[in-house]
C-alpha positions as CSV (number, residue, x, y, z in Angstrom):
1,X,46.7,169.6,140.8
2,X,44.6,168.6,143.9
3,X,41.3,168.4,144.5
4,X,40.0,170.2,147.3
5,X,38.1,168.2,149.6
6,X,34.7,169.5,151.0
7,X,35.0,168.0,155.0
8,X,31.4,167.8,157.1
9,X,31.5,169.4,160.6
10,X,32.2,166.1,162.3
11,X,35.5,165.9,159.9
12,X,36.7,169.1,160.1
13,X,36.5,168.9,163.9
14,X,39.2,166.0,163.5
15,X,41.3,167.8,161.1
16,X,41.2,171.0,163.5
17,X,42.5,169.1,166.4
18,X,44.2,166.4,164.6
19,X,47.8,168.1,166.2
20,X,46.5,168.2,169.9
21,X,46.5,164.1,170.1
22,X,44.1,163.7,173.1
23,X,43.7,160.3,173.9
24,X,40.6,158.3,173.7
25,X,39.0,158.2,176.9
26,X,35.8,155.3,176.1
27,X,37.9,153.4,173.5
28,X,35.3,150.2,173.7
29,X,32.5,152.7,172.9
30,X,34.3,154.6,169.9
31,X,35.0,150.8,168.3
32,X,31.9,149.6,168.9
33,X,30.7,152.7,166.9
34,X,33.1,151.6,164.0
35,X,32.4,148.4,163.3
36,X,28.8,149.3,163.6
37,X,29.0,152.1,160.8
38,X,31.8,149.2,159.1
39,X,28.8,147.3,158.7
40,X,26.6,149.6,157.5
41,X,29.0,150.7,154.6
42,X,29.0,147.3,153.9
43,X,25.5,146.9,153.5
44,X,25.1,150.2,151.6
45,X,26.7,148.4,148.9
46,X,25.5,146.8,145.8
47,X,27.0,144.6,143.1
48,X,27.6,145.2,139.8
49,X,28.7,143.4,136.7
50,X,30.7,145.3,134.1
51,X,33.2,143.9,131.3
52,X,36.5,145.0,131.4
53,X,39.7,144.3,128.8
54,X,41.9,141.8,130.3
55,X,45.5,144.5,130.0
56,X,43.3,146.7,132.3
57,X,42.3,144.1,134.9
58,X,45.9,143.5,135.1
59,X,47.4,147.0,135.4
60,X,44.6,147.5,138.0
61,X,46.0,144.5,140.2
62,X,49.1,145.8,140.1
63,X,48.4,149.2,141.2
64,X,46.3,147.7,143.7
65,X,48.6,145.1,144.9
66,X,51.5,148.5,145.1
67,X,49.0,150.2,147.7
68,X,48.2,147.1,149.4
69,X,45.2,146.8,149.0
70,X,42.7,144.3,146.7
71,X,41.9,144.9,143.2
72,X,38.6,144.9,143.9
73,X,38.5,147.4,146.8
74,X,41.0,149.5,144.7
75,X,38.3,150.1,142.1
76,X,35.6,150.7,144.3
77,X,37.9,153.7,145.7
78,X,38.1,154.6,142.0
79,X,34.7,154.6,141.8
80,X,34.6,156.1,144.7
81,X,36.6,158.9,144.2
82,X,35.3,160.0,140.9
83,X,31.7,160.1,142.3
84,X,32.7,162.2,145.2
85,X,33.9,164.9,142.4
86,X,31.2,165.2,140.8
C-alpha cells in the first residue's frame, strides 16, 4: 500500500502541468535557484552518531549501491521518509 503524499502549492502546480512540458524560458535563473536551495539543505543538516550491527550496514550498502545511490544518503532518505509520515 502507498502512502499518499501531502504536495505544497508550489508542488502541486508542477504535478498539475507536469504533461504540458513548457520549456524553461530563464534556465541560468532557475539553476542558480537550485544550487542555492542545494546549499541550504546542506546546511540544514546535522550529524549524528548511532551504532548499527555490522549484517545491517551491509544489507544497507547493497540496497543502496542497487539504487545508485550512497549508503549514507540512502539512509538519510530512510530517515527521511519515515519522518515525513509521521
Amino acid at each position: 500500500m502507498r502512502n499518499k503524499v501531502k504536495l505544497d502549492p508550489y508542488e502541486q502546480d508542477i504535478e498539475d502541468n507536469f504533461e504540458k512540458h513548457t520549456d524553461i524560458k530563464d534556465k541560468k535563473s532557475v539553476l542558480k535557484s537550485l544550487q542555492a536551495a542545494a546549499k541550504k539543505q546542506l546546511k540544514d543538516k546535522k550529524p549524528i552518531t548511532i551504532r548499527v550491527s555490522l549484517s545491517d550496514i551491509e544489507a544497507i550498502k547493497i540496497k543502496a549501491s542497487k539504487c545508485g545511490v550512497p549508503y549514507q544518503t540512502y539512509i538519510n532518505m530512510l530517515i527521511h521518509k519515515d519522518a515525513a509520515n509521521f
